[in-house]
C-alpha positions in Angstrom: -7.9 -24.8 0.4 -11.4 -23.7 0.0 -12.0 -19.9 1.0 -14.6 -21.3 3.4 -11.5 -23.0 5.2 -8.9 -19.9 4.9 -11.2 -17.6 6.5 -11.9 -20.3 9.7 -8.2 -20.2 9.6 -7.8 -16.4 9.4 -10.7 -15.8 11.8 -11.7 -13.0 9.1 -15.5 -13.2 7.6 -15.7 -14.9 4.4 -17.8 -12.1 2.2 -14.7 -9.8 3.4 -11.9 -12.2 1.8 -14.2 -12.9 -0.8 -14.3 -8.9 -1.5 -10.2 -8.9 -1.1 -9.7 -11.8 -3.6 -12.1 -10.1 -6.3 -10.3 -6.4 -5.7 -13.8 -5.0 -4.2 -11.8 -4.3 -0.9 -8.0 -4.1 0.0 -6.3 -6.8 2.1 -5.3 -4.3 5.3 -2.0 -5.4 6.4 -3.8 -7.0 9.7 -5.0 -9.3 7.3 -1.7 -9.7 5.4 0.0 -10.6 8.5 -2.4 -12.9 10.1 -2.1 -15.0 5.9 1.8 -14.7 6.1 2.0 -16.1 9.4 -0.5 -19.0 8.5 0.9 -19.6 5.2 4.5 -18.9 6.5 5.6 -16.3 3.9 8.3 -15.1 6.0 7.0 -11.6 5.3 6.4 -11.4 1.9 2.5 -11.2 2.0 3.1 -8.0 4.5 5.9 -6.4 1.7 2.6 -6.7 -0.5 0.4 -4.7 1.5 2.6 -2.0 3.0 1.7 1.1 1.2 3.3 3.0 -1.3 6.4 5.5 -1.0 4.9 8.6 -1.5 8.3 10.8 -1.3 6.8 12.5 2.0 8.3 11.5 5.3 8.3 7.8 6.4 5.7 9.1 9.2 3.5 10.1 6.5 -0.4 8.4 6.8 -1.7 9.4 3.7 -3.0 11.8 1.8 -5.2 14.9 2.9 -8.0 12.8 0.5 -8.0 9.7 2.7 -6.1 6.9 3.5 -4.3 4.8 1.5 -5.5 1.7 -0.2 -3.5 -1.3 -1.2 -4.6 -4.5 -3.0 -3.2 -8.0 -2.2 -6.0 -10.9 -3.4 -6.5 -14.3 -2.0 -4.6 -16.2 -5.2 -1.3 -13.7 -4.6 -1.1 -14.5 -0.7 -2.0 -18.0 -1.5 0.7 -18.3 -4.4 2.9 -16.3 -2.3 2.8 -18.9 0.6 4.0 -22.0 -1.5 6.6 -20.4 -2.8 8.5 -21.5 0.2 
Protein backbone atom coordinates (compact mmCIF):
# COMPACT_ATOMS: atom_id res chain seq x y z
CA UNK A 1 0.00 0.00 0.00
CA UNK A 2 1.47 3.17 -1.15
CA UNK A 3 1.24 6.14 1.61
CA UNK A 4 -0.68 8.05 -1.06
CA UNK A 5 -3.38 5.15 -0.66
CA UNK A 6 -3.27 4.78 3.36
CA UNK A 7 -3.85 8.35 3.84
CA UNK A 8 -7.15 8.34 1.19
CA UNK A 9 -7.93 5.46 3.47
CA UNK A 10 -7.20 7.27 6.78
CA UNK A 11 -8.74 10.56 5.56
CA UNK A 12 -5.47 12.17 7.26
CA UNK A 13 -3.12 14.47 4.89
CA UNK A 14 -0.24 12.77 3.49
CA UNK A 15 2.78 15.28 4.51
CA UNK A 16 1.24 14.61 8.18
CA UNK A 17 1.71 10.52 7.90
CA UNK A 18 4.66 11.15 5.99
CA UNK A 19 5.97 13.28 9.18
CA UNK A 20 4.58 10.30 11.56
CA UNK A 21 6.42 7.53 9.58
CA UNK A 22 9.81 9.55 9.57
CA UNK A 23 9.48 10.41 13.64
CA UNK A 24 9.11 14.27 12.66
CA UNK A 25 5.49 14.13 14.43
CA UNK A 26 3.78 11.58 16.73
CA UNK A 27 0.89 9.39 15.51
CA UNK A 28 -1.99 10.90 18.11
CA UNK A 29 -4.04 8.11 19.20
CA UNK A 30 -6.94 9.57 16.75
CA UNK A 31 -4.75 8.48 14.24
CA UNK A 32 -3.85 5.17 15.87
CA UNK A 33 -7.36 4.23 16.12
CA UNK A 34 -8.63 5.25 12.82
CA UNK A 35 -5.08 2.62 11.35
CA UNK A 36 -6.16 -0.13 13.79
CA UNK A 37 -9.59 -0.07 12.78
CA UNK A 38 -8.63 -0.09 9.03
CA UNK A 39 -5.93 -2.52 9.34
CA UNK A 40 -7.88 -4.46 11.98
CA UNK A 41 -5.27 -4.67 14.77
CA UNK A 42 -7.69 -5.45 17.27
CA UNK A 43 -6.15 -2.74 19.39
CA UNK A 44 -2.70 -3.09 19.29
CA UNK A 45 -1.87 0.09 17.07
CA UNK A 46 -3.91 2.12 20.01
CA UNK A 47 -1.67 0.03 23.03
CA UNK A 48 1.21 1.76 20.89
CA UNK A 49 0.16 5.18 21.15
CA UNK A 50 -1.37 5.47 24.62
CA UNK A 51 1.12 7.33 26.69
CA UNK A 52 3.42 6.42 29.17
CA UNK A 53 2.73 5.53 32.96
CA UNK A 54 4.14 8.34 34.61
CA UNK A 55 3.46 6.95 38.42
CA UNK A 56 0.90 10.07 38.89
CA UNK A 57 -2.78 9.28 38.86
CA UNK A 58 -4.40 7.56 35.90
CA UNK A 59 -6.17 11.16 35.39
CA UNK A 60 -2.94 12.58 34.88
CA UNK A 61 -2.53 14.76 31.24
CA UNK A 62 0.93 15.37 31.34
CA UNK A 63 3.48 17.20 32.52
CA UNK A 64 3.41 20.96 33.82
CA UNK A 65 6.10 21.28 30.48
CA UNK A 66 3.49 20.12 27.91
CA UNK A 67 1.73 17.32 26.77
CA UNK A 68 2.94 14.17 26.15
CA UNK A 69 4.30 12.87 22.97
CA UNK A 70 4.31 9.37 21.67
CA UNK A 71 5.79 7.82 18.49
CA UNK A 72 4.08 5.03 16.37
CA UNK A 73 5.41 5.23 12.48
CA UNK A 74 3.70 4.07 9.36
CA UNK A 75 5.98 0.63 8.98
CA UNK A 76 4.98 -0.33 12.94
CA UNK A 77 1.09 0.16 12.34
CA UNK A 78 1.50 -1.32 8.97
CA UNK A 79 3.51 -4.44 10.38
CA UNK A 80 1.28 -4.40 13.25
CA UNK A 81 -1.79 -4.87 11.06
CA UNK A 82 -0.68 -8.19 9.32
CA UNK A 83 0.22 -9.69 12.17
CA UNK A 84 -3.24 -10.91 12.26
Amino acid sequence: MTLTEFSVALNYDKGHLSKVERGERSASPELARRCDAFLGADGELQCLAAPPETGTDSGATGSPAGPRRWLVGRRAVLSAGTEH
